[in-house]
C-alpha positions as CSV (number, residue, x, y, z in Angstrom):
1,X,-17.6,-57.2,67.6
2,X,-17.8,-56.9,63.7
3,X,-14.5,-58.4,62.7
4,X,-14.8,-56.5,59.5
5,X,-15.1,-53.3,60.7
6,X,-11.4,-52.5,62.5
7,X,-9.0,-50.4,61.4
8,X,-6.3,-48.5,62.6
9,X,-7.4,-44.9,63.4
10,X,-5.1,-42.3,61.9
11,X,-6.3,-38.7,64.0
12,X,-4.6,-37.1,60.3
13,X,-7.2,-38.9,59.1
14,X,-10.3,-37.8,60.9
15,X,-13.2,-35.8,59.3
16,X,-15.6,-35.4,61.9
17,X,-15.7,-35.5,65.3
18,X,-19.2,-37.1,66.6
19,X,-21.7,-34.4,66.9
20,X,-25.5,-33.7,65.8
21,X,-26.4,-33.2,62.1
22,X,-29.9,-32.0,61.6
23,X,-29.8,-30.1,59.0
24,X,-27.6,-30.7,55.4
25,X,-23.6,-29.8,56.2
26,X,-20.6,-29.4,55.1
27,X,-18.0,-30.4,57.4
28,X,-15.1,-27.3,57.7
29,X,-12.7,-30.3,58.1
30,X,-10.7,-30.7,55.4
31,X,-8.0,-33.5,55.1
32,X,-5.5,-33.7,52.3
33,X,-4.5,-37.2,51.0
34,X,-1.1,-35.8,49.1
35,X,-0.6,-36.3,45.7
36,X,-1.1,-40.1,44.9
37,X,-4.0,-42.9,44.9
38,X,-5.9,-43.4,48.5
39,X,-7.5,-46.6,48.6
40,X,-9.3,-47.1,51.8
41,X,-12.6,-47.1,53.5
42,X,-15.0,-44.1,55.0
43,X,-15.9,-45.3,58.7
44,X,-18.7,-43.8,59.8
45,X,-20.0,-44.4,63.9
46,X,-23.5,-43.7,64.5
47,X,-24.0,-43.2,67.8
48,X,-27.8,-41.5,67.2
49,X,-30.4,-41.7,64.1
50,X,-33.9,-40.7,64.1
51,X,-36.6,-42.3,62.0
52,X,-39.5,-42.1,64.0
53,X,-41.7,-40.0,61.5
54,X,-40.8,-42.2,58.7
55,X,-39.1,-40.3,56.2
56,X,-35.9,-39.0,57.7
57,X,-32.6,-39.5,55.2
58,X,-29.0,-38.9,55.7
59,X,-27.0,-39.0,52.7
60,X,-23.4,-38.9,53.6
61,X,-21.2,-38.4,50.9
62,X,-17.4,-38.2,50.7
63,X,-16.9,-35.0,48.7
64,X,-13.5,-34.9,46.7
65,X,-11.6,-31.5,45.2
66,X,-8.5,-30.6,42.9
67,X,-8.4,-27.5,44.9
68,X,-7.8,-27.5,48.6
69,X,-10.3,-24.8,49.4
70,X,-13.2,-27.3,48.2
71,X,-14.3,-24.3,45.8
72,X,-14.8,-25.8,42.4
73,X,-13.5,-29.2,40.9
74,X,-16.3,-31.4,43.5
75,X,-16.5,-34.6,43.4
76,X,-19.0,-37.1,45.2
77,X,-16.2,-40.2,45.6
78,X,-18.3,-42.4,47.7
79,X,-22.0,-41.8,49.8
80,X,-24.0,-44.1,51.9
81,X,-27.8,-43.1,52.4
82,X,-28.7,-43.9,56.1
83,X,-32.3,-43.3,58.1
84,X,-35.5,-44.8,56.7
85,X,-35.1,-47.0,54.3
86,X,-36.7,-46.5,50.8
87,X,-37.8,-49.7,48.8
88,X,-36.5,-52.1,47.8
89,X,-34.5,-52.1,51.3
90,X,-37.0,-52.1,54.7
91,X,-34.4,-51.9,57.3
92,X,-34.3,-48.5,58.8
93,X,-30.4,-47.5,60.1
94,X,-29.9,-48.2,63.8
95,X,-26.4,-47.3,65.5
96,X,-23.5,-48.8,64.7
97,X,-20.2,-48.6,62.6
98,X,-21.0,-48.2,59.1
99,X,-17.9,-48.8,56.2
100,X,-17.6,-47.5,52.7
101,X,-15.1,-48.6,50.3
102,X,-13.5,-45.1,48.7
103,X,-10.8,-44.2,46.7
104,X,-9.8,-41.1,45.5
105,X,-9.9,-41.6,42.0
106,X,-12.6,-40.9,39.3
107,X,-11.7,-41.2,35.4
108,X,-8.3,-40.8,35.9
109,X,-8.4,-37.7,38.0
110,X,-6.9,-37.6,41.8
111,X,-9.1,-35.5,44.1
112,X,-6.5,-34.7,47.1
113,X,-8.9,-32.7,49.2
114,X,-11.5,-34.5,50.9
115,X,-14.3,-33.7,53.5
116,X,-17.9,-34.8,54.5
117,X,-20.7,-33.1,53.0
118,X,-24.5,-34.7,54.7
119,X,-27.7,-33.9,52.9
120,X,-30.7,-34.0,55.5
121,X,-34.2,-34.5,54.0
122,X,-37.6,-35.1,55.6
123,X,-39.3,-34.2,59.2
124,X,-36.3,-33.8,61.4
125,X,-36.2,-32.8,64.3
126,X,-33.1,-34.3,66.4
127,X,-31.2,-35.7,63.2
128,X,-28.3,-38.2,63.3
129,X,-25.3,-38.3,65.6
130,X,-22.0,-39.7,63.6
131,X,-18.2,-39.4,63.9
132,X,-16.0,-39.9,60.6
133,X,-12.7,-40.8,59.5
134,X,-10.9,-42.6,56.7
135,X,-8.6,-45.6,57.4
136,X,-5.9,-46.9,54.9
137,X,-6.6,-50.4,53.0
């Protein structure tokens, strides 16, 4: 067991329950963080990731808003790329627990509304299979 990777999980917290992404999604779930700084971490568990025609990539970003409908004032606050690694890396993703430092501010602007938005690019057929939530530093 990582001893870096445990954290307290908060359900008001969660922003994806595990399931298949194939294709690029927005995730409907929405959390709010209320009105002040969030410092904290994106956990992300892979449970499934394919790579086996070489080029499959999962960018999985933390998208940020002003406005709790997500419609305008979007934000990328933090991302981690996952599948087949380009260069300089060589280490394709395998499954696992995955953690991304975040916080919710950029250039002095609080985005309250969070969710997860995943571009998919490359020959995919079965995707990647992750659950996500944010946990408090």
């Amino acid at each position: 067991m990582n001893p870096y990777g445990n954290f307290t999980y908060d359900d008001a917290l969660s922003l994806k329950d595990a399931g298949l992404v194939a294709t690029t999604t927005t995730e409907s779930t929405i959390v709010d963080l209320g009105e002040g700084l969030f410092d904290g971490y994106l956990v992300l568990e892979v449970t499934a990731v394919e790579v086996a025609t070489g080029d499959e990539i999962y960018d999985v970003c933390l998208e940020g808003s002003t406005v709790s409908g997500m419609a305008s004032g979007s934000v990328c606050l933090s991302r981690i790329k996952l599948g087949n690694a380009p260069a300089p890396a060589d280490a394709d993703t395998d499954v696992g627990r995955f953690v991304v430092p975040v916080r919710n501010e950029q250039n002095g602007t609080l985005y309250r509304y969070v969710r997860i938005y995943t571009a998919v690019a490359g020959t995919v057929a079965t995707g990647i299979n992750f659950s996500a939530f944010l946990a408090k530093d």
